[in-house]
C-alpha positions as CSV (number, residue, x, y, z in Angstrom):
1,X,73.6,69.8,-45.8
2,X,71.6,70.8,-43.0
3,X,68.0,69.4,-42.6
4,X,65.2,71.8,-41.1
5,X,61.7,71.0,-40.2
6,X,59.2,74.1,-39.6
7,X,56.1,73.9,-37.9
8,X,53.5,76.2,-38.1
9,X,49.7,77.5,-37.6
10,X,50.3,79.5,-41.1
11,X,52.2,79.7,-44.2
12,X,51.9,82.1,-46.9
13,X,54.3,80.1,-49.3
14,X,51.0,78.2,-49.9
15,X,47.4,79.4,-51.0
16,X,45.0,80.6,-48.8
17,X,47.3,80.0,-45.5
18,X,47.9,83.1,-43.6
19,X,46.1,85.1,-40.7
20,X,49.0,87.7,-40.1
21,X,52.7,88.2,-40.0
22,X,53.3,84.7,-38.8
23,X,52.3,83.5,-42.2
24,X,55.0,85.6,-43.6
25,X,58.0,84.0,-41.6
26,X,56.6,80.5,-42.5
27,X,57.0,82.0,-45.9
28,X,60.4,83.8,-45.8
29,X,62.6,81.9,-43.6
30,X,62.7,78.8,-45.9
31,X,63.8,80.4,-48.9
32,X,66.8,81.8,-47.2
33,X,68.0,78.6,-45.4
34,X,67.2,77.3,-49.1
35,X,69.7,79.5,-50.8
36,X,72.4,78.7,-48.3
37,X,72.0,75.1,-50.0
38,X,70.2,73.4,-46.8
39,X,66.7,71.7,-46.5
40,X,63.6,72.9,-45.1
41,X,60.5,70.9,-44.5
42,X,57.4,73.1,-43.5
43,X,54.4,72.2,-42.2
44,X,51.5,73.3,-41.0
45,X,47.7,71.4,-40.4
46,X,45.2,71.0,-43.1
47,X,42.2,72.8,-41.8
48,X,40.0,70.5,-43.8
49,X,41.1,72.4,-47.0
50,X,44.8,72.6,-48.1
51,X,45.1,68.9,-48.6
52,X,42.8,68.6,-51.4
53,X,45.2,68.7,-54.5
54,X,48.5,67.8,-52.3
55,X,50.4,64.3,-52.7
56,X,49.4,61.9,-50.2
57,X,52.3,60.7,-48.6
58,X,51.6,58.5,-45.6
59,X,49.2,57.7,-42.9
60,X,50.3,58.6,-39.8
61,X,48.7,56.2,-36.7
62,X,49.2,57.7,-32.9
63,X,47.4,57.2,-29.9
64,X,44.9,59.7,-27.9
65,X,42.5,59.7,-25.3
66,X,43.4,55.8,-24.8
67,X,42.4,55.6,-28.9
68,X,44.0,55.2,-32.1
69,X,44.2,58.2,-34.2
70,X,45.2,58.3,-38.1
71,X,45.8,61.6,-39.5
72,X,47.3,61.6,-43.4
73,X,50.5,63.7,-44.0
74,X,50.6,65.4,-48.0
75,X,52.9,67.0,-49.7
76,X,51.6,70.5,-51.1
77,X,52.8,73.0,-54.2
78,X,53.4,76.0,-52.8
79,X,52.8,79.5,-54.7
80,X,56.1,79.5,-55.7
81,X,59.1,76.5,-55.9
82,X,62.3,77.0,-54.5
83,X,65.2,74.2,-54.2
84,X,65.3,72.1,-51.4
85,X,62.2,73.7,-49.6
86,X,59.2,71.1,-49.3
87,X,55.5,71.9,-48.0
88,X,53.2,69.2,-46.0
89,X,49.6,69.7,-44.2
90,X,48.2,67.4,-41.8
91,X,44.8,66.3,-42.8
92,X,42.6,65.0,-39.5
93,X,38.8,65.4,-39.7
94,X,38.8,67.3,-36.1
95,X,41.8,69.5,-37.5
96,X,38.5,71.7,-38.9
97,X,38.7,75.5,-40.1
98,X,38.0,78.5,-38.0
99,X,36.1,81.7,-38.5
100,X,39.5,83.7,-38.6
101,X,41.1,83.5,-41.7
102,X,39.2,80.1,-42.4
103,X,42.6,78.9,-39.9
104,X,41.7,79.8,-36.0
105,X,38.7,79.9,-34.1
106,X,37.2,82.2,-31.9
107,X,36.0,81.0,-28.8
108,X,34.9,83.8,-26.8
109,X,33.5,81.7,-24.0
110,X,36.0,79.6,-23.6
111,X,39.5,81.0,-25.0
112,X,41.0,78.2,-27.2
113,X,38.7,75.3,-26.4
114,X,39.1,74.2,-30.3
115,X,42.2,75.5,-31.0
116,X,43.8,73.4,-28.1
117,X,42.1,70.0,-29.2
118,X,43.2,70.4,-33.2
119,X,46.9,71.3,-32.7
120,X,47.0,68.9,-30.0
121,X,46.5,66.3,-32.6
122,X,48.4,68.4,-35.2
123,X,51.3,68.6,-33.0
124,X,51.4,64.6,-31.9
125,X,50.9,63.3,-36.0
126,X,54.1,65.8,-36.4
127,X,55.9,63.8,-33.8
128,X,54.4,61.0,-35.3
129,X,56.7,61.9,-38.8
130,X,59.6,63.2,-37.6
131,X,59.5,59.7,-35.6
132,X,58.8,57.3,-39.2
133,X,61.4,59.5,-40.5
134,X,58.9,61.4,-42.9
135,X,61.5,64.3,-43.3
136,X,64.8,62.5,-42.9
137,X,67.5,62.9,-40.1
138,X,66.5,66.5,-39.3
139,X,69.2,69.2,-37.4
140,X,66.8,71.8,-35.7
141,X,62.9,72.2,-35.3
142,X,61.6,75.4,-35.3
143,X,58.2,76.0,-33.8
144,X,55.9,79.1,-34.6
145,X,54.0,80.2,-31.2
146,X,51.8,78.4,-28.8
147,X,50.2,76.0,-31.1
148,X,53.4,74.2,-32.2
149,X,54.6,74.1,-28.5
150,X,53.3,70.7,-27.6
151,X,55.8,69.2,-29.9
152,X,58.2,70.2,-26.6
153,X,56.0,68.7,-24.0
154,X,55.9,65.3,-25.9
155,X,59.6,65.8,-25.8
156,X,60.0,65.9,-22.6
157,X,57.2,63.2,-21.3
158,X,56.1,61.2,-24.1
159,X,57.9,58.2,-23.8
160,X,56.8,57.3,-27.6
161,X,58.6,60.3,-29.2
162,X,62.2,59.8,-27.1
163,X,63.3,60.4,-30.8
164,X,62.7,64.3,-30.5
165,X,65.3,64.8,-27.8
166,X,68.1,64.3,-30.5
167,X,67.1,67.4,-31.9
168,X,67.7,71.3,-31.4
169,X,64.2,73.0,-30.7
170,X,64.2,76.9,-31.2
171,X,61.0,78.7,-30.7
172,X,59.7,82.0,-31.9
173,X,57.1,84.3,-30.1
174,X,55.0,86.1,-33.0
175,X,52.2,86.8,-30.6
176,X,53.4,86.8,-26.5
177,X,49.6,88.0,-25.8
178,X,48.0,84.9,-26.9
179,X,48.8,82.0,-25.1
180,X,47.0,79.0,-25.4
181,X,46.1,78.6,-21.8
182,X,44.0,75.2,-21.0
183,X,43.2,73.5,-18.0
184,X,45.3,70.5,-16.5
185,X,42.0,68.1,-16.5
186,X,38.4,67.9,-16.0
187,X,37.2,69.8,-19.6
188,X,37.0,68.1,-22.9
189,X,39.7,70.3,-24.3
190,X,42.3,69.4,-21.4
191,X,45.6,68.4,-21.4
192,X,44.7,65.1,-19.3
193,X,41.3,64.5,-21.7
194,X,44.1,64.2,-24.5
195,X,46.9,62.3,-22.6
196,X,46.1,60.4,-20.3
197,X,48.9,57.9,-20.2
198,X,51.2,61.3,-19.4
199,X,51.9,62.0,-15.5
200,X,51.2,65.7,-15.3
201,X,53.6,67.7,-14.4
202,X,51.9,70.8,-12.9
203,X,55.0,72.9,-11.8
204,X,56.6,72.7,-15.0
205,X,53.7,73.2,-17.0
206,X,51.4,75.7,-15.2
207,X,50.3,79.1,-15.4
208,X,51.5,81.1,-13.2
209,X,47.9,83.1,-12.6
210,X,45.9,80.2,-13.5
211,X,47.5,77.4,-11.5
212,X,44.9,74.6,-12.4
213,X,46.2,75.0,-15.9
214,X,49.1,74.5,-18.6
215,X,49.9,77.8,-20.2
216,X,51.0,76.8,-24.0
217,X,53.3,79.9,-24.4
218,X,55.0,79.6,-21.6
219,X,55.9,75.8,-22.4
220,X,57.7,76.7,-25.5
221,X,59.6,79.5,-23.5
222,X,60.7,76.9,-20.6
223,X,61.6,74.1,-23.1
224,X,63.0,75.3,-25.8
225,X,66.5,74.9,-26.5
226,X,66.6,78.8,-28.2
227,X,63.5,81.2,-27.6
228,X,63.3,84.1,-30.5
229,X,61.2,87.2,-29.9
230,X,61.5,89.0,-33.3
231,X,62.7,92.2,-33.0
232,X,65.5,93.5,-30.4
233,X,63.7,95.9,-28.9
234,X,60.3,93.7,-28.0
235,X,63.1,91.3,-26.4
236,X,63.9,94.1,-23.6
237,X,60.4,94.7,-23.4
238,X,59.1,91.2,-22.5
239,X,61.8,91.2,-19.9
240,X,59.2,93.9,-18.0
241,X,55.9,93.6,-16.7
242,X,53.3,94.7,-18.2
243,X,51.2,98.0,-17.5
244,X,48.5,98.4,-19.8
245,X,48.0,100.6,-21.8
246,X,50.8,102.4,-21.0
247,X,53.1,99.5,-21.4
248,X,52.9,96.1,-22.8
249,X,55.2,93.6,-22.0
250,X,56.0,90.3,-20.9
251,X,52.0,89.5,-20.3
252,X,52.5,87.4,-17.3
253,X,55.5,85.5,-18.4
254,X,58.5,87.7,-18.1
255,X,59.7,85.8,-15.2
256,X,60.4,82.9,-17.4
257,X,62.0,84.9,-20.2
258,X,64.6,86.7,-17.9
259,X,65.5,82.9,-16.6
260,X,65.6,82.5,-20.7
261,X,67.5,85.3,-21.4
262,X,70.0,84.7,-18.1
263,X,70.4,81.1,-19.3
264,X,71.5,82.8,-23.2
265,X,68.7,81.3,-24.5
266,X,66.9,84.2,-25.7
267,X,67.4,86.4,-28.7
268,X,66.2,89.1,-30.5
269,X,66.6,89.2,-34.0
270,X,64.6,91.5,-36.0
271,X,62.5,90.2,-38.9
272,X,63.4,90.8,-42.5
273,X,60.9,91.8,-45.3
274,X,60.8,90.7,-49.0
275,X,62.3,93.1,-51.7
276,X,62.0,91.0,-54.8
277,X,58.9,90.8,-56.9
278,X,56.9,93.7,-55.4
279,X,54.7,96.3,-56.3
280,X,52.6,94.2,-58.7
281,X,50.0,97.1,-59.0
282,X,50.4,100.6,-60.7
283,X,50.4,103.9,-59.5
284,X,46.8,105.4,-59.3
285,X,45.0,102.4,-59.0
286,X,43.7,102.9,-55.5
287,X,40.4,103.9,-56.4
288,X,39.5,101.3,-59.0
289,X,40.9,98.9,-56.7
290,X,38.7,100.1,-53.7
291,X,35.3,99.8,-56.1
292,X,36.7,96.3,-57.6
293,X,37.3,95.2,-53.5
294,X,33.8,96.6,-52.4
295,X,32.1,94.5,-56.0
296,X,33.2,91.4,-54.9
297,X,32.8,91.7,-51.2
298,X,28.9,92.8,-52.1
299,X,28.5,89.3,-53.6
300,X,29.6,87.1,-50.8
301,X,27.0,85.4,-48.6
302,X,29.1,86.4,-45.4
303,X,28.7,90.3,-46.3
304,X,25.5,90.9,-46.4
305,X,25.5,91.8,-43.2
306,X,27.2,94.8,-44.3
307,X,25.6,95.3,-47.4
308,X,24.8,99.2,-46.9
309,X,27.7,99.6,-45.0
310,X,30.1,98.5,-48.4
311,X,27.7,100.6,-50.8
312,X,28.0,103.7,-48.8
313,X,32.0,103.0,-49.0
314,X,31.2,102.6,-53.1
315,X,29.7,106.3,-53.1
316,X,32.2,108.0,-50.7
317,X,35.2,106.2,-52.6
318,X,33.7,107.8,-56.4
319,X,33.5,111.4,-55.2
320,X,37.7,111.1,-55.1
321,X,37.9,109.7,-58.2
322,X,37.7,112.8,-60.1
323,X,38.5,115.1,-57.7
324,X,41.5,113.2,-56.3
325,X,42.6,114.2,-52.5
326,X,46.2,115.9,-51.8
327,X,47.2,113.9,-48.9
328,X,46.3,110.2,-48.3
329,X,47.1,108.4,-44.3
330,X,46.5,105.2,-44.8
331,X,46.2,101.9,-41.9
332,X,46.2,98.1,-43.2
333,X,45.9,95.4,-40.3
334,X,43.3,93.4,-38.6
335,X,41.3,95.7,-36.4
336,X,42.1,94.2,-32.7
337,X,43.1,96.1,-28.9
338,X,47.0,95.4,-30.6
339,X,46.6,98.0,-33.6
340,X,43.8,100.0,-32.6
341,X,43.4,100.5,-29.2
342,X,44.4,103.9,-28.9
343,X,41.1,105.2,-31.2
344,X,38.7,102.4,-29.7
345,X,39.5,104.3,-26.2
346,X,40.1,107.7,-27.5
347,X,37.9,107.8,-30.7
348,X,37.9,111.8,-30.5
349,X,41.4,111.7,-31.2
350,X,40.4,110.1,-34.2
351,X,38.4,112.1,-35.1
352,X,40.7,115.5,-34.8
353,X,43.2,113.3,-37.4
354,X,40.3,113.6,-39.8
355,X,39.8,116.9,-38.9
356,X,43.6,117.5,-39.4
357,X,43.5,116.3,-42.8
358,X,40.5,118.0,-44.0
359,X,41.6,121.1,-43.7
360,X,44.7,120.1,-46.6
361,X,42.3,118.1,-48.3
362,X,42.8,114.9,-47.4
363,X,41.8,111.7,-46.8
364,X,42.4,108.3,-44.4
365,X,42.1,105.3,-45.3
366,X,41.8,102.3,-43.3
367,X,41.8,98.6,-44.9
368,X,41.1,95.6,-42.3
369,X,38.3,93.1,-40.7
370,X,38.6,92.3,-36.8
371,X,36.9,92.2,-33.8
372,X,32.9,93.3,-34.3
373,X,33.8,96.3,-31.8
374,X,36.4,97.6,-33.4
375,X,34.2,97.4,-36.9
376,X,31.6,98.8,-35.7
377,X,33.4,101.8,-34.3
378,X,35.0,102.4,-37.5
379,X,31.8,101.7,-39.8
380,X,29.9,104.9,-37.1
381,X,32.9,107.1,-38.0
382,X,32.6,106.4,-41.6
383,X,29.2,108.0,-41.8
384,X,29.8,110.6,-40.0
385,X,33.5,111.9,-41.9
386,X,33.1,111.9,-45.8
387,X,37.2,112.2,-45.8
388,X,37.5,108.2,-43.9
389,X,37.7,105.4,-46.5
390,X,37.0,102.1,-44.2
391,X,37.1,99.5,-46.3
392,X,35.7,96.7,-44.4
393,X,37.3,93.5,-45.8
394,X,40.4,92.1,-47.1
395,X,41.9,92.5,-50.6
396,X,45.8,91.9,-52.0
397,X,45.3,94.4,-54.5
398,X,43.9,97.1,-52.7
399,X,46.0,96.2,-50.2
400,X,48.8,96.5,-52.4
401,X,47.5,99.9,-53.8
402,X,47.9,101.8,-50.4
403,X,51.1,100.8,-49.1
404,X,51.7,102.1,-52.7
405,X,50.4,105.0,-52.6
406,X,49.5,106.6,-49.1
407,X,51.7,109.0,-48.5
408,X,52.0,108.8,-44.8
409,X,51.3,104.9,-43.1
410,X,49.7,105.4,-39.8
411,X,50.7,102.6,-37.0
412,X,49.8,103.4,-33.7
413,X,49.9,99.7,-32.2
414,X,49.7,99.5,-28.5
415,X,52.5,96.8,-28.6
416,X,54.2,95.5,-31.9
417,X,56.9,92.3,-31.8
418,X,58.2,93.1,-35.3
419,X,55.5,94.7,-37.6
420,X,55.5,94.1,-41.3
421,X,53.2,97.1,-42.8
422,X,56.1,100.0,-41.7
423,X,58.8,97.9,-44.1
424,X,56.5,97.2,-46.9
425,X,55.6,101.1,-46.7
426,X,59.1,102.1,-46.6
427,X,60.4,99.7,-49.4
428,X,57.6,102.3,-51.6
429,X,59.6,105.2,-50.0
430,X,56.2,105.7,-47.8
431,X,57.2,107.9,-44.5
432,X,55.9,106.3,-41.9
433,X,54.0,107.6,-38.6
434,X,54.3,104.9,-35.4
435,X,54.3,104.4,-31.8
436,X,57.5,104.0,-31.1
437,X,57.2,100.3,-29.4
438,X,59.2,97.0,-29.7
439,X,59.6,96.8,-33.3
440,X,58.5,100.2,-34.8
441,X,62.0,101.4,-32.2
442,X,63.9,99.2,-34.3
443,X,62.7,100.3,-38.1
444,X,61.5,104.1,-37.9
445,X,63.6,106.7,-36.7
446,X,61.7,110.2,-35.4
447,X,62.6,112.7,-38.4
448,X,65.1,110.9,-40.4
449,X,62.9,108.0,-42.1
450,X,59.5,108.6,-40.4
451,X,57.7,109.8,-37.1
452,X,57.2,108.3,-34.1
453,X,55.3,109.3,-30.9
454,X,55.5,108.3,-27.3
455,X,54.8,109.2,-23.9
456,X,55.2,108.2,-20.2
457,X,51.1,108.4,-19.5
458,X,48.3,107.6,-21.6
459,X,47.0,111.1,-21.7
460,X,50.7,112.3,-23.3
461,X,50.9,109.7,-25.5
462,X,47.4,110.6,-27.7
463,X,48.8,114.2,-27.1
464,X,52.1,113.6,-28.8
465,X,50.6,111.3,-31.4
466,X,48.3,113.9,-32.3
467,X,51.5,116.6,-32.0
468,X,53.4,114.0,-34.5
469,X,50.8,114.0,-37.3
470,X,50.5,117.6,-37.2
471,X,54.5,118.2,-37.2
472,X,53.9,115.3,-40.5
473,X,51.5,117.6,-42.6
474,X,53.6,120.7,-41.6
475,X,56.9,118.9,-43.2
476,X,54.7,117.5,-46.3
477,X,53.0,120.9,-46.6
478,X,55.4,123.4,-46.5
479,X,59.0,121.9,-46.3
480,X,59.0,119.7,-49.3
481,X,62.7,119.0,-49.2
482,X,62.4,118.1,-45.6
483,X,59.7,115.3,-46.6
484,X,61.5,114.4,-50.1
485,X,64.6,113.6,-48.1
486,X,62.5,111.3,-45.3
487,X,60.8,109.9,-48.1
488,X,64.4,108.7,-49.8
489,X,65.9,107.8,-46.6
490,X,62.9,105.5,-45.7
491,X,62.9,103.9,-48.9
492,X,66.9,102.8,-48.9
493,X,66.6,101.4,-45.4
494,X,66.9,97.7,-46.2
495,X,65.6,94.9,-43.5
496,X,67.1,91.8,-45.0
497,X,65.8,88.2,-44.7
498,X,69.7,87.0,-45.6
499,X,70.9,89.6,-42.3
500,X,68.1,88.0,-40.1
501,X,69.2,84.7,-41.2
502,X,72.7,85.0,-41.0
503,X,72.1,85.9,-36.9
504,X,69.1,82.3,-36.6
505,X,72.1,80.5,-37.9
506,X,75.0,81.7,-35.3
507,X,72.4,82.5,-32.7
508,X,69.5,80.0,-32.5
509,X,70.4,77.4,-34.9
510,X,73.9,77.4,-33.5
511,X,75.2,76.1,-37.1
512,X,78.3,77.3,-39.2
């Protein structure tokens, strides 16, 4: 039997642990490794929160900043059991929750400042357990992004955790834009501040563009004894520099994947999606679900902001409920530059989609919470176009209602590594409508189980995006066998955890 340890910044198989498509993974991955008979230990930290009705397990004691730290490891139920798959946090009081997802913080003046100090402990109280032998003899750590990459750097230069060398290290990039860049020394929340007993290593650990610091990302990347980007496609993207807007891709660091990828170190390997247990919520629900979602989000404390904002929603969402719309576009995802750049810059493009669907008698609706720009801009176009539903919070079952039931999902991501949202779409036979880009290449095919737009400049890429919806409500309009038969084809495609698996264990695990 093999013997895994996961470590994470998320993971959906418990409550209340997930920020994005990361969380998923976490989720995922175990329960496949689990029915191939292995073991998987996951864990992630505690955020001041998940440890509360977990098993305590042991006190972990480590030293920082020329001090003794204790952090408490517990063992957690997740949502649902599974053989030979155990969940742990990581309890610290300094290990505190964020604003995003009560998981990260957002440090807008300086980038990461708290993030970098609690998984700097999380990381070293991991190394801590794999070194008391918390999880057993264990075969292959796999780390989730910059926050889990320290776990390499202690590998290398911590002489206390010699232990972790014994082990295979793979590493997966969920999120190449974000970082985790911190400066070698002279700020609270630097690498030195934390370990000082460690003789820096600047070369090895630097930024390329910020030389005076270690870049967390890139760390991972250079150490790593397998690097995973999670789809094929983003893989030959990263290899290029990027070009924004009209090209994302290896954000600074694509010099040290093509060393990864010449040393056969990296792999692609699309992401699977989950086919059992789904669809919890019945057709024509969408509405009650969207006046259920705005209810409760009118009784939180941390809405009132937006008080008029989610009763305005409330009145716009009950004119359809008798007089349902005809066509329904529908967007779920945090509202950031990543998924929504292309309407923050071009919001008159926007605006002609409306326009668009108007004229069939339809409506788009947009589910999500993000960056206060990108709210604001939606909540301006909301009063202004009776046919756009933003609904300004987060919410399973609505959630679950509109992949459901849209009947074309919108995704024009500047960049995407894998994407979720077009699979769960397609598993509900939903057509839909991307920028073809790093994963959405890999999952939706132009005219055969969606649309998908591109273009060499920014300028021809809104054109063709807005070409693409309109060749989409021509097919849906007036060549329903067209639609019925991208609508079937879209809902057999099948990306499967076991296939995705099968290629971690041959490729990055390097297992039989």
């Amino acid at each position: 039997m093999n013997n895994f340890l996961f470590v994470s910044a998320e993971n959906d198989a418990i409550p209340n642990c997930k920020a994005g498509g990361m969380g998923d993974v976490v989720r995922d991955v175990p329960r496949q490794i689990s029915e191939r008979g292995d073991k998987v230990h996951v864990i992630v930290p505690s955020y001041g929160r998940l440890h509360q009705d977990g098993v305590f397990k042991t006190h972990l004691h480590f030293h920082l900043r020329i001090m003794g730290y204790t952090a408490e490891l517990y063992e957690v139920r997740p949502k649902k059991e599974f053989p030979n798959v155990s969940h742990y946090v990581i309890h610290h009081p300094e290990i505190e929750a964020g604003d995003i997802a009560h998981i990260y913080h957002n440090d807008p003046e300086e980038p990461f400042y708290t993030d970098a100090i609690k998984y700097f402990i999380f990381c070293t109280a991991v190394a801590e357990a794999v070194k008391s032998g918390a999880f057993g003899n264990l075969d292959v750590i796999h780390l989730h992004d910059w926050h889990t990459s320290l776990l390499l750097f202690l590998r290398a230069y911590h002489k206390e955790y010699q232990v972790l060398q014994d082990i295979r290290f793979v590493y997966s990039i969920h999120n190449l834009a974000i970082q985790g860049i911190r400066p070698f020394r002279d700020n609270y929340s630097s690498i030195e501040n934390w370990f000082p007993d460690i003789e820096i290593d600047e070369p090895a650990l630097m930024d390329y563009r910020y030389q005076d610091c270690i870049n967390l990302m890139a760390v991972g990347i250079r150490f790593a004894d397998a690097v995973h980007t999670v789809s094929p496609s983003y893989k030959q993207d990263v290899l290029k520099p990027s070009s924004p807007p009209e090209f994302i891709g290896g954000e600074g660091l694509e010099d040290d994947l093509r060393k990864a990828d010449g040393e056969g170190r990296l792999f692609g390997i699309l992401n699977g999606c989950n086919y059992k247990n789904i669809n919890k919520e019945k057709k024509g629900l969408i509405y009650r679900n969207t006046v259920k979602a705005l209810f409760q989000w009118l009784q939180e404390e941390s809405k009132k902001y937006k008080a008029d904002f989610l009763a305005h929603t409330g009145e716009k969402i009950m004119s359809f409920v008798d007089n349902r719309p005809k066509f329904i576009a529908a967007s779920v995802a945090r509202l950031t530059e990543q998924k929504f750049y292309f309407f923050k810059r071009s919001p008159e493009a926007f605006v002609e989609i409306l326009k668009k669907l108007e004229k069939v008698d339809g409506i788009f609706m947009l589910l999500g919470t993000g960056a206060p720009e990108y709210e604001e801009l939606f909540r301006g176009l909301s009063y202004e176009h009776k046919n756009f539903i933003f609904t300004n919070g987060q919410s399973e079952k609505l959630i679950d209602s509109m992949y459901l039931e849209c009947d074309v999902y919108f995704m024009p991501s500047l960049f995407e590594p894998c994407g979720i949202s077009q699979m769960l779409a397609m598993r509900n036979g939903n057509p839909c409508l991307v920028h073809h880009t790093g994963g959405l290449i890999d999952t939706v095919e132009h005219l055969k189980t969606g649309f998908g737009f591109d273009g060499d400049t920014y300028d021809e890429k809104i054109k063709n995006m807005l070409s693409t919806f309109d060749l989409a409500l021509d097919i849906y309009m007036n060549d329903k066998p067209t639609w019925k038969k991208i609508q079937a084809n879209a809902k057999r495609m099948r990306f499967t955890w076991k296939k995705s698996v099968d290629t971690y264990y041959s490729s990055l695990y390097q297992l039989t």
